[in-house]
DRENBADO-101322 format. One line per 2 residues: number of its first residue (from 0); their letters; for each residue y, x, z of C-alpha. Coordinates in nm, 4 decimals, decimal comma. Example, Ala and Ser with C-alpha at 12.3 -4.5 7.8 and 13.67 -1.06 7.14 Angstrom:
// residues 2
0> as> -0,4500:1,2300:0,7800  -0,1060:1,3670:0,7140
***
This chain:
// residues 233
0> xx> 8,9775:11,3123:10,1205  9,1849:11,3293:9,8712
2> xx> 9,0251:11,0060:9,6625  9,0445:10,8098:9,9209
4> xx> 9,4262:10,8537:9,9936  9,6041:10,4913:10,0477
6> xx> 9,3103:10,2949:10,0129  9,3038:9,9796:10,2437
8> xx> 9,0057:9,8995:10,4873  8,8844:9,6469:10,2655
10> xx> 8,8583:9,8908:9,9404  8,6736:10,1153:10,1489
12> xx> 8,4254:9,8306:10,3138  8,3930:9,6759:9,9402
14> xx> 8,2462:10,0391:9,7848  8,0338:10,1479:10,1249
16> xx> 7,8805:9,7520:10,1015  7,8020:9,8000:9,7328
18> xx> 7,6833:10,1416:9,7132  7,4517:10,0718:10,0184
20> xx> 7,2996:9,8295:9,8270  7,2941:10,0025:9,5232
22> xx> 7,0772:10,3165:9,7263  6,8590:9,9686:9,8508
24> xx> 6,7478:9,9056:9,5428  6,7248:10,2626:9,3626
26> xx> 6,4566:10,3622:9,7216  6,2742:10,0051:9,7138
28> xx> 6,2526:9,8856:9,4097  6,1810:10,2033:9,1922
30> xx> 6,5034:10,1613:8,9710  6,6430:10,4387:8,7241
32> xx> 6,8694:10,7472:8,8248  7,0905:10,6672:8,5408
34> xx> 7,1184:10,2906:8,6585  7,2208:10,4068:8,9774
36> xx> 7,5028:10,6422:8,8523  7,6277:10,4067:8,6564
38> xx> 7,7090:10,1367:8,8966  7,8061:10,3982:9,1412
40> xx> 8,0624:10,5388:8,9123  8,1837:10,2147:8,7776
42> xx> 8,2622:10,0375:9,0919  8,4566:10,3775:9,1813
44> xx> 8,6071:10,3480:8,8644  8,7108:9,9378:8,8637
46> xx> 8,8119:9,9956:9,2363  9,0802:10,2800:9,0961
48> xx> 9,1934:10,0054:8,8183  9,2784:9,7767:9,1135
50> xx> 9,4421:10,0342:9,2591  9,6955:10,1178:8,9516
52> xx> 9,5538:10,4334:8,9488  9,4925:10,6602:8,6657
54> xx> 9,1891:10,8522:8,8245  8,9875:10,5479:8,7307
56> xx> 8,9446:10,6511:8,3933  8,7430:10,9828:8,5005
58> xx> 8,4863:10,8241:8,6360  8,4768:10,5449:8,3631
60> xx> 8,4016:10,7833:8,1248  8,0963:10,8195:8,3015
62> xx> 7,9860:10,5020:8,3490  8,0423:10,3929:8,0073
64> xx> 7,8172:10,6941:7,8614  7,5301:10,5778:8,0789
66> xx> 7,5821:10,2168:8,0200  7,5553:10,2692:7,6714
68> xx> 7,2278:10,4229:7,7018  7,0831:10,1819:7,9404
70> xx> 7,1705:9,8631:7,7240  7,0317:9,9993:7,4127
72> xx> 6,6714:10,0545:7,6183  6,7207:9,6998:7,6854
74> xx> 6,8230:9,5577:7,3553  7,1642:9,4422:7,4403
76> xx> 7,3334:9,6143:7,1446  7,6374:9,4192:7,1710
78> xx> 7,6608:9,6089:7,5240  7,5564:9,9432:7,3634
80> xx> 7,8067:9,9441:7,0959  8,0773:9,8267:7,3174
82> xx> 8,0469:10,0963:7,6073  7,9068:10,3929:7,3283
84> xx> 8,1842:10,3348:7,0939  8,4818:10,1868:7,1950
86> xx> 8,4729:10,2154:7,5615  8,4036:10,5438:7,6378
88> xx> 8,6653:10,6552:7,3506  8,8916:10,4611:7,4901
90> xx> 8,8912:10,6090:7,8067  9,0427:10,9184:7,6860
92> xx> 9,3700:10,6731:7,5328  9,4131:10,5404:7,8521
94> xx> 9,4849:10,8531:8,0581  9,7639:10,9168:7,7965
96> xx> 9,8623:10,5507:7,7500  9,9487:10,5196:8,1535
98> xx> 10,0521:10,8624:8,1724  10,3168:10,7729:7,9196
100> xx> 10,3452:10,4340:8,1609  10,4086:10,6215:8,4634
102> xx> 10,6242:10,3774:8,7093  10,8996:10,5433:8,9210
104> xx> 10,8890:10,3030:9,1685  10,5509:10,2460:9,3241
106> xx> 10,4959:10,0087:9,6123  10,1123:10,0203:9,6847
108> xx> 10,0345:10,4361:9,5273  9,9719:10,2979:9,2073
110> xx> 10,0485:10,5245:8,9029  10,1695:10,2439:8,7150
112> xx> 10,4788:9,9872:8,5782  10,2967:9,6143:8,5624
114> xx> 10,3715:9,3735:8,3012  10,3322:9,0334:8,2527
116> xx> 10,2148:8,7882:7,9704  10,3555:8,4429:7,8728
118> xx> 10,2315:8,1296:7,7111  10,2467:8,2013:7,3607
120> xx> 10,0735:8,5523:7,3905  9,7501:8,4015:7,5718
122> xx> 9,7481:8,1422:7,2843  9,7123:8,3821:7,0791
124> xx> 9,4407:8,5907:7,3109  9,2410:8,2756:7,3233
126> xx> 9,2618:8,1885:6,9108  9,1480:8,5391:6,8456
128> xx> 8,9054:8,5818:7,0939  8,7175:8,3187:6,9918
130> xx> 8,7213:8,3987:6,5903  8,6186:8,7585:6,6732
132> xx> 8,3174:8,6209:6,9266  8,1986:8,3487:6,6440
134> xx> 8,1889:8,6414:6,3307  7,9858:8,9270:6,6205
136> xx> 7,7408:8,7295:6,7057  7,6415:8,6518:6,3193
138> xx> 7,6305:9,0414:6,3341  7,3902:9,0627:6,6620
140> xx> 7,1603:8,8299:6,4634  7,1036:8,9988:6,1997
142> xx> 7,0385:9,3649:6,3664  6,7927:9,1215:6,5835
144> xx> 6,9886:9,1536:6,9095  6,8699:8,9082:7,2209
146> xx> 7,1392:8,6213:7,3924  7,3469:8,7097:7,1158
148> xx> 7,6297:8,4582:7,1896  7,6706:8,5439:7,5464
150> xx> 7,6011:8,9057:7,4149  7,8918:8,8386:7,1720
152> xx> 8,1866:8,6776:7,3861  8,1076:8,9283:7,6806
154> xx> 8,1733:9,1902:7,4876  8,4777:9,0348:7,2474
156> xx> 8,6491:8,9935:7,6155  8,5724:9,2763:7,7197
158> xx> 8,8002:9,4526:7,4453  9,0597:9,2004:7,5163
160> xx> 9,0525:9,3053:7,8542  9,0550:9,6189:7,8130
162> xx> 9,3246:9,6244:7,5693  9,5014:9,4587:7,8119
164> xx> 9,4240:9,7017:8,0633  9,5325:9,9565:7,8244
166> xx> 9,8930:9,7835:7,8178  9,9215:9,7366:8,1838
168> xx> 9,9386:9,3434:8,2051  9,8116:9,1666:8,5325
170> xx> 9,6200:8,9389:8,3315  9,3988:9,1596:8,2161
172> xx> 9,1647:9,0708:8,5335  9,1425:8,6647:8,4654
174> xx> 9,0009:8,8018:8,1571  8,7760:9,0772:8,3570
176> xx> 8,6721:8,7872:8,6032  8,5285:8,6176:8,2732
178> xx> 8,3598:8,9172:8,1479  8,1788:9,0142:8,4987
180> xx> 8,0245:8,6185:8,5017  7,8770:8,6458:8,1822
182> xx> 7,7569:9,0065:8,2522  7,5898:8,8959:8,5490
184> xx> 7,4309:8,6006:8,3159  7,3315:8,8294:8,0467
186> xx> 7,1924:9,0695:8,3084  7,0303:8,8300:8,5265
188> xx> 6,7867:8,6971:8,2211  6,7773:9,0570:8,0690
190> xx> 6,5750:9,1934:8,3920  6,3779:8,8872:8,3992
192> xx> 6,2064:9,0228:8,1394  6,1171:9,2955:8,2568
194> xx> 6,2584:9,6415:8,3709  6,4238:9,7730:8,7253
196> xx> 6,7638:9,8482:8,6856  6,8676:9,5879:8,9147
198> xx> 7,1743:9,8207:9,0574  7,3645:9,7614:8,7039
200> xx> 7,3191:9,3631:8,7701  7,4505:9,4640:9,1564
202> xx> 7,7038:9,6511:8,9719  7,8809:9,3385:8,7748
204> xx> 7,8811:9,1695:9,1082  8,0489:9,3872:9,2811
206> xx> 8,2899:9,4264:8,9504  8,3508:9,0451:8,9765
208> xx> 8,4682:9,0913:9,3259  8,7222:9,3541:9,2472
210> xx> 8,8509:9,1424:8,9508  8,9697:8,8791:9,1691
212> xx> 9,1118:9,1586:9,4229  9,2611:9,3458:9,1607
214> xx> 9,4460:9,0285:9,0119  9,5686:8,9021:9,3476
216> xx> 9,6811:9,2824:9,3648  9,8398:9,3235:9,0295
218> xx> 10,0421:9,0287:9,1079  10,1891:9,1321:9,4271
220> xx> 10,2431:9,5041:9,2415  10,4396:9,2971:8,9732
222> xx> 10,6578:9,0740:9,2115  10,7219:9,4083:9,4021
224> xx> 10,8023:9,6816:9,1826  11,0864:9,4936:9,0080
226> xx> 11,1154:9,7292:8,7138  11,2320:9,7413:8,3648
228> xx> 10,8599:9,6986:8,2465  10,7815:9,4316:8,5082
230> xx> 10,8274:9,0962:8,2193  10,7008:8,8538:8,0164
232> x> 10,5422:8,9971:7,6571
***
């Protein structure tokens, strides 16, 4: 199958583990079509990201939509607004952003030249990010959002990330590592609450687990590759 063309034994074992859980839950504990489609498409999606590959925005354009829908049910508008309006947009700027990005000199089947950040730039990440996360969550309070600060930084490095992402830089996924913690934080409590859309909280796991894949993989992509685009910004 054409999807499934150079992916390595453990990609494949990482999705069929997931998913199988995912069907688990969606069978045993009653959960919500729209949960499940959601984490199946996104770990499809992050898995594609790992890869270099420019599929992965297809099926994040899914996920997001669906996302979107399910955090508002729960309250998380932080989460809402994020995935309804700027990351399912977005999706449509990255297919041309890493078209335009195209490397000629793939090592793993990835689509894309990787690029690197130095000190001064993640300075400058860091600064921002936290300005941005201190002036969102006085906005989540006052539209009477719940776990607003975690609610607020999640989603703050989430648009780093994904900026980053959008840019091609390897260290977009310390950043997605951060993002899939305090998702599975924000998640965890959420669902204590109430409600059964325990896939999505299965979902962040497995996205956490592909971060740290998909760094260790962006890495050796960068060392390898040894193009013009492969340096420090």
């Amino acid at each position: 199958m054409y999807l499934f063309k150079d992916w390595t034994l453990f990609e494949k074992v990482w999705l069929a583990v997931f998913t199988a859980v995912n069907l688990y839950l969606f069978f045993t504990w009653d959960d919500t079509m729209l949960g499940l489609i959601s984490s199946i498409s996104g770990m499809l999606c992050v898995v594609l990201v790992a890869k270099g590959k420019i599929s992965n925005y297809y099926f994040g354009i899914i996920q997001t939509a669906a996302y979107a829908y399910i955090s508002y049910t729960y309250q998380l508008y932080g989460e809402a607004m994020l995935n309804g309006l700027f990351y399912l947009p977005i999706q449509f700027i990255g297919i041309y952003l890493w078209r335009k990005n195209q490397t000629s000199e793939s090592v793993k089947g990835e689509d894309v030249a990787v690029k690197r950040m130095n000190a001064k730039a993640w300075i400058t990440f860091i600064v921002l990010t936290l300005a941005a996360s201190f002036i969102y969550a006085i906005l989540l309070t006052k539209i009477g959002g719940k776990q607003v600060h975690v609610d607020s930084f999640a989603v703050v490095l989430s648009i780093g990330a994904q900026i980053l992402m959008l840019k091609c830089y390897a260290e977009q996924w310390v950043v997605w590592i951060a993002v899939n913690m305090l998702s599975i934080v924000l998640w965890g409590t959420a669902l204590k609450t109430g409600g059964n859309d325990y896939t999505v909280l299965v979902m962040w796991t497995a996205f956490l687990f592909n971060s740290v894949y998909g760094y260790m993989n962006w890495l050796k992509m960068a060392r390898e590759q040894k193009a013009p685009g492969v340096r420090a910004a």
